[in-house]
N, C-alpha and C positions, 0 to 999 in steps of 0.2 A: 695395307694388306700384308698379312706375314708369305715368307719365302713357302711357305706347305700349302697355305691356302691358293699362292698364284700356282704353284706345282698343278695343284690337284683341279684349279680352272681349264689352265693347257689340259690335261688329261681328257676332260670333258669335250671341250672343244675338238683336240683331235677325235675323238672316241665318235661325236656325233657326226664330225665329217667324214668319219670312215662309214660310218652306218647308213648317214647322206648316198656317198660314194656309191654304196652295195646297190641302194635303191635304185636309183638311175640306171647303174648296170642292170639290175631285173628287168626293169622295163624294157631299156633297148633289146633284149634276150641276149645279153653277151653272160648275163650267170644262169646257172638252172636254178630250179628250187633249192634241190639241196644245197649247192652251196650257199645260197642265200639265205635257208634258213641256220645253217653254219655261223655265217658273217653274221647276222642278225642275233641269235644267240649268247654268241663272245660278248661284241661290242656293248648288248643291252646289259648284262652280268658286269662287264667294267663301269658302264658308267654307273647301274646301282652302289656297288662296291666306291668310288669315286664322289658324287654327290654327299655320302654320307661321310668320307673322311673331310669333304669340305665345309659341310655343317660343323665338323668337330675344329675342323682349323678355324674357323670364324670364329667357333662359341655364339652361335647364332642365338637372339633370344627367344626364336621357337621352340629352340634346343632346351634353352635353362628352364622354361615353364613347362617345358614336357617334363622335364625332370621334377621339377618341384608340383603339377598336377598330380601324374602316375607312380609316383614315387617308388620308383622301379632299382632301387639301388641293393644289388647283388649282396649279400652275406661272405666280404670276406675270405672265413675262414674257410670257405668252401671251397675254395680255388685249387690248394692244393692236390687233394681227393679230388676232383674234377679233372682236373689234366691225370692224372695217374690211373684217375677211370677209364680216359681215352685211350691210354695204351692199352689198357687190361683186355680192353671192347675191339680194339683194332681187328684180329684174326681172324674173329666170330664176322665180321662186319666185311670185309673186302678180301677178294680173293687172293692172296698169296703166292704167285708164281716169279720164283727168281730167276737174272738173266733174262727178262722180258721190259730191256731201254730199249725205249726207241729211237734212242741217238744213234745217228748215224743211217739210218732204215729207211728207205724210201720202197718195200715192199708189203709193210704193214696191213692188212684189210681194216675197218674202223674197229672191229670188237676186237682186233690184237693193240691196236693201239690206245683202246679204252681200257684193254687189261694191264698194258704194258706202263701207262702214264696211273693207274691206280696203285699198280706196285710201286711205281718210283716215288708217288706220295706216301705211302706208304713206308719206308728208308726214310723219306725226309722227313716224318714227323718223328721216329725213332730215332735219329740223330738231332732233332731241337730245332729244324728248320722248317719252323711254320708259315713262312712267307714262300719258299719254295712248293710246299705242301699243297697251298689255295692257288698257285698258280697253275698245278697241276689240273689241280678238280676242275675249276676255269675250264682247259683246256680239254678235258673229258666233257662237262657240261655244253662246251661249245659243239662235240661230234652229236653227245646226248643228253639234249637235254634234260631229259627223265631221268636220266642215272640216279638211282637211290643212293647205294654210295657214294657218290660224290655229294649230290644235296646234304647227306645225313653229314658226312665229314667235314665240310666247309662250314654247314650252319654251325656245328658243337665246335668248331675252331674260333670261328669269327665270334659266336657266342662266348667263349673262354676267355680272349683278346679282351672282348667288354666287358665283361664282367672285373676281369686282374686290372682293370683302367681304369673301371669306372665312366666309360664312354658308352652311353646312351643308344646312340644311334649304331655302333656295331651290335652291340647285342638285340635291339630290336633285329637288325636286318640277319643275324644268325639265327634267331625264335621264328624268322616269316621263311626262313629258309629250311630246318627242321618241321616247319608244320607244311611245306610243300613236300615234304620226303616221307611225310606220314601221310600225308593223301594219297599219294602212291603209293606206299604201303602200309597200309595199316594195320597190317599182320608181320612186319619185320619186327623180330623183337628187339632186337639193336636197336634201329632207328625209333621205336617207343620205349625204351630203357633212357637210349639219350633226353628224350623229351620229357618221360619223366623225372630224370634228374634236372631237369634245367625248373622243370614245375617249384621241386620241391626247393631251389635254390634262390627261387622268387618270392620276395616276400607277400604276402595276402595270395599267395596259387595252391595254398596248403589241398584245399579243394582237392582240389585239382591234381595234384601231384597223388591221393593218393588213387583218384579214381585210373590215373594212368599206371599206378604198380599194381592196381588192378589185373588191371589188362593186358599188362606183362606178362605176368606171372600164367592167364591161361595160353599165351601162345608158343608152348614148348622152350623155353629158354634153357641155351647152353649152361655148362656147371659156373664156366667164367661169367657170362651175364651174370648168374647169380650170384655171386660172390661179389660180385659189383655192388649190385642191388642190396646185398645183406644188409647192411645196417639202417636204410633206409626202408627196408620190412620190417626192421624191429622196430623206428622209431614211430611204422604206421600200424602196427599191431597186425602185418601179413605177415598169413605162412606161406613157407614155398613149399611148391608140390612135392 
């Protein structure tokens, strides 16, 4: 077994005995709800995130005939224009309030601390620290787990990761992540801009990808989305409004 693959067993391992842990505590009533659904939240988020980089340290062979069934292997040249799209979409997408770290704050209520940990991911993707970036959203997802921002920016991360590696299993679990941040909102046009870029970056989703700039394009999008989106209107023969 290589050193990443036992890395990322320990992970598991503590991960479920923390989540073990939580449950016991619920029952005896030493936690309330919320923070059990807190702890519950976090811990289930790590180990999905974990299992899959342990599939990839194995090279599992459920792994290589998924790849060779679905043959879901990312276009490349797309990559760049992809990450350069996530900046563009950043503004439009999470809200922007600086001097809002919550280093050091033990007064925060959750929604300052859900603003204040989106803006700090926010910095860190803008600086090139996209491992700081998902630990944020984590850490937002664990107060809530609905947060659209954070699901939208985590999946189009971890989806980006997989795609520039060609690792399988992160970009599945970035695509299952984007389509839970589309369920909740189905009218963000951000969070369907994302998705439809990711459509049109999969090979055989051509479909698909254009019926999502579709859908885009009715739900009021900023000038930046659109300039995002431009060339893949032109390459689907949409006009923008």
């Amino acid at each position: 077994m290589s050193a990443d693959a036992a890395r990322w067993r320990d992970e598991i391992a503590l991960r479920e005995a923390s989540l073990a842990d939580a449950t016991r505590e619920r029952a005896r009533g030493e936690l309330s709800a919320v923070d059990f659904a807190h702890i519950e939240t976090r811990e289930r988020a790590a180990l999905e995130r974990a299992r899959a980089a342990l599939a990839l340290a194995m090279d599992e062979p459920g792994v290589r005939r998924a790849r060779r069934r679905r043959g879901r292997w990312l276009v490349v040249a797309f990559s760049a224009f992809a990450l350069a799209a996530a900046v563009l979409l950043w503004s439009s997408l999470s809200p922007r309030q600086a001097g809002n770290s919550i280093t050091g704050s033990i007064s925060l209520n959750t929604t300052q601390k859900v603003t204040a940990l989106l803006s700090e991911a926010e910095a860190d993707v803008a600086n090139g620290d996209v491992v700081a970036a998902l630990s944020a959203y984590q850490q937002v997802l664990a107060l809530r787990a609905n947060n659209v921002v954070a699901l939208t920016q985590s999946g189009w991360l971890d989806f980006s990761a997989g795609s520039a590696d060609h690792r399988l299993a992160l970009v599945n679990l970035g695509v299952r992540t984007l389509e839970r941040a589309l369920a909740l909102a189905p009218r963000n046009p951000a969070t369907r801009l994302y998705y439809a870029i990711v459509a049109a970056s999969t090979p055989g989703d051509v479909g698909l990808a254009k019926r999502e700039f579709a859908i885009f394009l009715t739900l009021h999008p900023s000038a930046g989305q659109l300039a995002v989106a431009q060339p893949f209107l032109v390459k689907f023969k949409l006009a923008a409004p």
